[in-house]
C-alpha positions in Angstrom: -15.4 -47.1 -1.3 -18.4 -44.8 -0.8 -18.7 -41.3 -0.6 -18.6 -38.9 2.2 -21.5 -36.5 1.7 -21.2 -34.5 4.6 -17.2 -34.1 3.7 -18.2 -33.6 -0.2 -20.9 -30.8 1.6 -18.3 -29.2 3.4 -15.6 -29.0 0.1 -18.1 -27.4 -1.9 -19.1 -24.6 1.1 -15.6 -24.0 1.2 -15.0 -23.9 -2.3 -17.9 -21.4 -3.2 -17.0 -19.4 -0.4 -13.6 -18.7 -1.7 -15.5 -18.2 -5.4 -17.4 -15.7 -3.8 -14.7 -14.0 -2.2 -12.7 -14.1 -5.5 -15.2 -12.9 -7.4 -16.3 -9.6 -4.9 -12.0 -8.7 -5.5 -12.5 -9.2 -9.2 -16.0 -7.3 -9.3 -17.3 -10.5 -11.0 -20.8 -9.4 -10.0 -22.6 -12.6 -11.9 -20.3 -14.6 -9.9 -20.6 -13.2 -7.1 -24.7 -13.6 -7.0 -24.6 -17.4 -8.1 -21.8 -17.7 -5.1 -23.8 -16.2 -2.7 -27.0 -18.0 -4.1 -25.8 -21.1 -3.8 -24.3 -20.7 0.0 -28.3 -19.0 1.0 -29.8 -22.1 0.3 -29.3 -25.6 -1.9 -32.0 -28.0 -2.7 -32.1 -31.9 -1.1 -29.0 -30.6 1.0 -29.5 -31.7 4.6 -28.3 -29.4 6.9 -26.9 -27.2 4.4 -27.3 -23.5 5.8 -25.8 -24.8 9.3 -22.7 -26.6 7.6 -22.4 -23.1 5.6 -22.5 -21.2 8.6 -19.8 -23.5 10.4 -17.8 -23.1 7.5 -17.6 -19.5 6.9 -17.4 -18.8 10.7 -14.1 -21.0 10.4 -12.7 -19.2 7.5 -13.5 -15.7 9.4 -11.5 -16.9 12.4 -8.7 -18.6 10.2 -8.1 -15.0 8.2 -8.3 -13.0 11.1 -5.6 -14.8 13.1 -3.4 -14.4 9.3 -4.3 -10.7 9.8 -2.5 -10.8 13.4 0.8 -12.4 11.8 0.6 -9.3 9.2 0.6 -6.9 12.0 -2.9 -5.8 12.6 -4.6 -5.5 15.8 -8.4 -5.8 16.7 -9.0 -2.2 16.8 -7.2 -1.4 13.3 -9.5 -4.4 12.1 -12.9 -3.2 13.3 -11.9 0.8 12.3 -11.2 -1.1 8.6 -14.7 -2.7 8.4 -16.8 0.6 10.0 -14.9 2.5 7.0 -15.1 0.3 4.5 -18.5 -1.0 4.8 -20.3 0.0 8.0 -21.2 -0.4 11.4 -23.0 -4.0 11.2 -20.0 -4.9 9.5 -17.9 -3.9 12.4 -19.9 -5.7 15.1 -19.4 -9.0 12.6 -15.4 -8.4 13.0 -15.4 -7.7 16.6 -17.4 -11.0 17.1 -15.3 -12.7 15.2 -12.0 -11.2 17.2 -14.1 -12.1 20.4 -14.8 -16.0 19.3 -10.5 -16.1 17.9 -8.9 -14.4 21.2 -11.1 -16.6 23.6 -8.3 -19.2 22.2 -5.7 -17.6 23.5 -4.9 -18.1 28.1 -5.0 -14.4 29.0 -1.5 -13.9 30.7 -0.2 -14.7 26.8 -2.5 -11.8 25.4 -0.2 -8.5 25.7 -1.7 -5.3 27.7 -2.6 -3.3 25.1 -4.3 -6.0 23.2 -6.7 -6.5 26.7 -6.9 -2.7 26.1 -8.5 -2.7 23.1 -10.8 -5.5 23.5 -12.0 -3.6 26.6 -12.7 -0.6 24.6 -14.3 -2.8 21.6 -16.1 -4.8 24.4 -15.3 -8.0 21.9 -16.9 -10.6 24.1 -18.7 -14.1 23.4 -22.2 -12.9 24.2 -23.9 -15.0 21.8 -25.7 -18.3 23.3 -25.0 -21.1 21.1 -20.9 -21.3 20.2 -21.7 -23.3 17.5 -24.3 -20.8 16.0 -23.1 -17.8 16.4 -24.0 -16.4 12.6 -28.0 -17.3 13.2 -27.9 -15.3 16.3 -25.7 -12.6 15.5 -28.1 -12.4 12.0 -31.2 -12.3 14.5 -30.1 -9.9 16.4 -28.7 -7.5 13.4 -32.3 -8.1 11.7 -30.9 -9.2 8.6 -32.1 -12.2 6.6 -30.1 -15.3 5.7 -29.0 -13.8 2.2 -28.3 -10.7 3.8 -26.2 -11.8 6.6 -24.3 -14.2 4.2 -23.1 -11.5 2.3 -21.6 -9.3 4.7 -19.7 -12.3 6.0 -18.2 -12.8 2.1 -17.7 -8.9 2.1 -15.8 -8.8 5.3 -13.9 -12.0 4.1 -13.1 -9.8 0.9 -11.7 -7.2 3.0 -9.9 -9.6 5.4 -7.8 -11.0 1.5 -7.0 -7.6 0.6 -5.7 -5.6 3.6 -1.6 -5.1 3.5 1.0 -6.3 5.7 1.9 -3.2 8.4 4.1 -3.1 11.4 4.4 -5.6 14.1 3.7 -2.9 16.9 3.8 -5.9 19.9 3.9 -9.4 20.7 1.3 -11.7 18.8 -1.3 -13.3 21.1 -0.7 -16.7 22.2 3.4 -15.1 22.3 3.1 -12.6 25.3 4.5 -13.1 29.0 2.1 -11.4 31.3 1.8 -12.1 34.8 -1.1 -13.8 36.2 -4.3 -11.7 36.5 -3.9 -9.2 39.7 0.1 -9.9 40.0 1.4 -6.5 37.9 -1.2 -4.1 40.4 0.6 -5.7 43.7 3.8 -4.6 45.5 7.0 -4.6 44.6 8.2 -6.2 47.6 9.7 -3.2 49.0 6.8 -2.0 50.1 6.2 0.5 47.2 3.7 -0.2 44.6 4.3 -1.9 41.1 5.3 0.3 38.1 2.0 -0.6 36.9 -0.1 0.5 39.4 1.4 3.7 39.4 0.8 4.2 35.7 -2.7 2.6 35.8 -3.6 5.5 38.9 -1.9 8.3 36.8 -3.6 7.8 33.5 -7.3 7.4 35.5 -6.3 11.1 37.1 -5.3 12.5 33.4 -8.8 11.1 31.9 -10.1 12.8 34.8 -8.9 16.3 34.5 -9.2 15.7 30.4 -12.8 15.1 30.8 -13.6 17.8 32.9 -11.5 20.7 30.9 -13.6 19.4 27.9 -16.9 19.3 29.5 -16.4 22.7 31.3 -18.3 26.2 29.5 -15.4 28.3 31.4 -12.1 28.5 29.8 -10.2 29.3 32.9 -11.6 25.9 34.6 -10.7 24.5 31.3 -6.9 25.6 31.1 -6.8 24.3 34.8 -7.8 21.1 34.7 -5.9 20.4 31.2 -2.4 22.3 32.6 -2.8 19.7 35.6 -3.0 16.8 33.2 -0.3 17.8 31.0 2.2 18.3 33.9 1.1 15.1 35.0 1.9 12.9 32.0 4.9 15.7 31.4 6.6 14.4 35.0 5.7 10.5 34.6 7.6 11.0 31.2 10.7 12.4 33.1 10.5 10.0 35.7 10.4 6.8 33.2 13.2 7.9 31.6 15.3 8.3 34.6 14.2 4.9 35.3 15.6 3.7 32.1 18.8 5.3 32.4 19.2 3.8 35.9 18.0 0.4 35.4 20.6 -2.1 34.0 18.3 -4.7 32.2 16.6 -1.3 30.2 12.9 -2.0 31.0 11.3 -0.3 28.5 12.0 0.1 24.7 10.2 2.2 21.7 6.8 0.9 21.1 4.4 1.7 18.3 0.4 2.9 18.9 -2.0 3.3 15.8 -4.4 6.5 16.2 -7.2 6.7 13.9 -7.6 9.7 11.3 -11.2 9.8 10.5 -12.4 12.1 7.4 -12.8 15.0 6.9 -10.3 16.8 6.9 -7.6 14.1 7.6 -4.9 15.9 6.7 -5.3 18.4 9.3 -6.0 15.5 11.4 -2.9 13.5 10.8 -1.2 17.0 11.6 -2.4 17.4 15.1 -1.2 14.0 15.8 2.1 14.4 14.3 2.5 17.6 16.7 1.6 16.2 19.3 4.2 13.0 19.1 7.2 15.7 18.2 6.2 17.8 21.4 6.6 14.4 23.8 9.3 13.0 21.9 7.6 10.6 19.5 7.4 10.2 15.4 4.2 9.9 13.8 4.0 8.2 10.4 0.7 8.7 8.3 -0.7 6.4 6.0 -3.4 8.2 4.1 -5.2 5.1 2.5 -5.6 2.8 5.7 -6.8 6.3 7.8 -4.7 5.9 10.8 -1.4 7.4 12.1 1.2 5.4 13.3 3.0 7.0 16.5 6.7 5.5 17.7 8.5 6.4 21.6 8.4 5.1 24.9 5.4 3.7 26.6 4.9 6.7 28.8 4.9 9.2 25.4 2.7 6.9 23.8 0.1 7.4 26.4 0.6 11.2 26.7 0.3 11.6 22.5 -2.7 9.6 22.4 -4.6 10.9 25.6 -3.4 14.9 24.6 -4.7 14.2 20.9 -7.8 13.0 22.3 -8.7 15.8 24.3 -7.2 18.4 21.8 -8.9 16.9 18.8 -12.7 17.4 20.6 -11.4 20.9 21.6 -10.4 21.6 17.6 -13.8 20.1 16.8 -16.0 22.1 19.4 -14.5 25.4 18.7 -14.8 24.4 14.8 -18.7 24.0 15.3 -18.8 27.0 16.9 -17.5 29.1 14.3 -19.9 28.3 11.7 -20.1 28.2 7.7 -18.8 30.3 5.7 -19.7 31.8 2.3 -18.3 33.5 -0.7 -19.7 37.1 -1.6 -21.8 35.4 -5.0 -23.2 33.0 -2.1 -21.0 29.7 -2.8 -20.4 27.8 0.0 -16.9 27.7 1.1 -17.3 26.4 4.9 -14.7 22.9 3.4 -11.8 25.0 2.6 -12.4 27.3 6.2 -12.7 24.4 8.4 -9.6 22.9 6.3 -7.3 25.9 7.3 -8.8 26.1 10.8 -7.9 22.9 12.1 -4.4 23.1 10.0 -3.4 26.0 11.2 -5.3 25.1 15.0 -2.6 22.2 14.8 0.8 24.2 13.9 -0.1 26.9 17.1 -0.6 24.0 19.7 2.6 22.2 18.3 4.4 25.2 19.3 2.7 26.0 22.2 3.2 22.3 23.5 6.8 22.1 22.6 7.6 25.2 24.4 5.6 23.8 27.4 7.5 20.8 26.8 10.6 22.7 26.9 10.1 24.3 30.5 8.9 20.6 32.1 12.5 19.4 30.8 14.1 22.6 32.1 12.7 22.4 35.2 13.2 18.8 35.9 17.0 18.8 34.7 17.7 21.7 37.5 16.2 19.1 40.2 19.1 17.6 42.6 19.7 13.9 41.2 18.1 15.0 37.5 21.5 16.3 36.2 21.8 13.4 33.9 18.7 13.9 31.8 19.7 15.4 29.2 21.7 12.8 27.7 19.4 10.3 29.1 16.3 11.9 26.9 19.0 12.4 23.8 19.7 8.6 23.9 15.9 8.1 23.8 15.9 10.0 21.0 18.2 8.4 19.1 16.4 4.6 20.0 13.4 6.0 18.5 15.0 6.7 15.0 16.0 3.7 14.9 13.0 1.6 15.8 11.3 4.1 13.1 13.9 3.0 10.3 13.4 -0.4 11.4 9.8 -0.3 11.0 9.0 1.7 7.9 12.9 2.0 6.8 13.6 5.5 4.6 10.0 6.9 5.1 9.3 9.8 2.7 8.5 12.6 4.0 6.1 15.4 2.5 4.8 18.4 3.4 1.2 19.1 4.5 -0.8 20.8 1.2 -4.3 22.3 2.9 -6.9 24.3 0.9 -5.7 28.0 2.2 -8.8 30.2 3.6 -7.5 33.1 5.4 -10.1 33.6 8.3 -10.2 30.1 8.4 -6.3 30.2 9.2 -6.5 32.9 11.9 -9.5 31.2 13.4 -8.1 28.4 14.0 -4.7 29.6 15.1 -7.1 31.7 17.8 -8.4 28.9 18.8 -5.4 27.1 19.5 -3.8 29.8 21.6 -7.3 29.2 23.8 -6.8 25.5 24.0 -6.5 24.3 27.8 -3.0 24.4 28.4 -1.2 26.2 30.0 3.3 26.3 29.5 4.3 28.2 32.4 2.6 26.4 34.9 5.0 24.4 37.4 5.4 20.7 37.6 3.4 19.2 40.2 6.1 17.7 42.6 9.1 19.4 41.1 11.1 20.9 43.6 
């Protein structure tokens, strides 16, 4: 029998592209270059560079949908690339997320995932789905050789990255409703718990965005007390509805917040704050750059939205304050904006819990609220135990900063002028 030479073709693109891959993990540079040489172009081989580019595109999408069985999600994989490598090798993962998801019927895709393709805007734009690498190298500017080798180098990357959490449902695993169905009616008359959480966040971006946009602090702490009460009484009023329904709607869910250097140890401290003052956990892992925040759906969106907005206020006020010098005229702006934003994070974790404190206080002395104490006490204790689940007897340590005094004070100034404001009632509340 004869041979195949388009299937002998496609063994030996396959094979050097694993050679190559082997060889970037190894730091096998020779290896590497005769890899990478041999996949830019090969001699009296018809159709070569398309048959390469069909089968490293495959490889691309085969990994990535291994990465999703070992708990990462599409924005944990483009943050990985941006840091490792860059921003052209970020757009290369989030087309590649875009060609793997379009597999998938939508109503199996879970909510958060739509999320976060949303927010990457990972969508086919590219003409040709058979060609995507020539276009996307066209329209990154790179040449054959050059575009090659960032897909090997995000292939490297794609090998390497650990197994982490599974925070949700896999795609192709989720049970959505159709398109349009969660936004309608209960049938009651009274609209779906969806649409009422979709309507609240929209008015808590709202008032976020305009106490962060605002040059007077009094407009500020307005707009950022009316978002915190908000998100304070949806918190209440899901967990009422937990307690009340029999089939327990909701459960502890995990969200991955990104901790972008410097200073990601103040960082990961402000987001740890922030989940203890609306009754999450936040785990840090220091190598991958993200934190890891467990609770209730409702929490989740409060920690990450609150962070958000606190975490531009830190940095605004920080840019504002200047650099700093030592008397003999060495520089030591690093260790002030170190102990700035620690010490910004330990005053608004107390001021939060306090405010914190007063919503629950307030909302426990409403007629039909009696209950929610126990009610919040048993969410508590789910949310230990989907934490020891998930990262089982997690060590704990405590923050080490670089200590500048004025940089301390500064920041715990700052904090106390943050937008919130913990005596303010509860919208609603009676």
């Amino acid at each position: 029998m004869g041979t195949n030479p388009i299937g002998a073709d496609k063994d030996a693109a396959e094979q050097l592209a694993a050679e190559a891959v082997y060889a970037l993990r190894g730091s096998d540079e020779a290896g590497y270059e005769r890899c990478l040489r041999l996949l830019t172009v090969r001699p009296n081989a018809s159709g070569w560079e398309h048959l390469v580019d069909r089968t490293i595109t495959a490889r691309l999408q085969r990994d990535l949908t291994e990465l999703w069985r070992r708990g990462w999600q599409p924005t944990d994989v483009v943050r990985m690339a941006n840091r490792r490598f860059g921003a052209v090798h970020a757009r290369l993962a989030t087309d590649t997320i875009a060609a793997e998801m379009r597999t998938y019927a939508t109503t199996t895709v879970d909510e958060r995932w739509l999320e976060q393709l949303s927010a990457l805007n990972a969508q086919v734009w590219w003409q040709d789905r058979g060609n995507h690498l020539q276009e996307w190298r066209h329209r990154e500017g790179l040449d054959r050789e050059a575009g090659i080798a960032c897909v090997l180098e995000v292939l490297s990357m794609f090998a390497v990255l650990p197994r982490l959490e599974q925070l949700g449902p896999l795609p192709g695993t989720a049970r959505r409703p159709p398109s349009g169905a969660d936004a309608r009616a209960d049938g009651r008359g009274s609209p779906s718990k969806a649409a009422v959480n979709q309507r609240i966040l929209v008015r808590v971006r709202a008032l976020l965005s305009k106490a962060e946009s605002t040059d007077y602090p009094a407009e500020a702490e307005t707009f950022t007390a009316g978002a915190q009460a908000l998100m304070a009484r949806h918190s209440i009023d899901a967990a009422m509805l937990w307690a009340e329904s029999g089939d327990a709607p909701d459960a502890p869910r995990g969200r991955r917040l990104g901790i972008d250097a410097p200073y990601e140890t103040a960082k990961a401290m402000l987001v740890t704050v922030v989940a203890q003052a609306n009754r999450c956990q936040a785990v840090w892992n220091k190598e991958l750059g993200f934190s890891t925040v467990i609770g209730f759906p409702a929490d989740l969106d409060a920690v990450e939205l609150l962070h958000t907005s606190l975490l531009v206020q830190a940095t605004t006020a920080l840019v504002k304050s200047g650099t700093r010098a030592h008397g003999d005229g060495q520089s030591r702006t690093r260790a002030f904006r170190s102990a700035f934003l620690t010490s910004y994070a330990q005053r608004i974790g107390e001021r939060l819990s306090a405010a914190a404190g007063e919503a629950v206080h307030q909302a426990s002395a409403e007629p039909g609220h009696a209950g929610l104490l126990p009610v919040l006490a048993a969410r508590d204790r789910a949310i230990e135990e989907a934490v020891d689940e998930m990262f089982g007897k997690t060590k704990k340590h405590r923050v080490a900063a670089r200590y500048d005094m004025e940089g301390w004070m500064s920041g715990r100034a700052a904090a106390d002028e943050a937008r919130l404001q913990e005596n303010r009632r509860i919208p609603g509340s009676r």
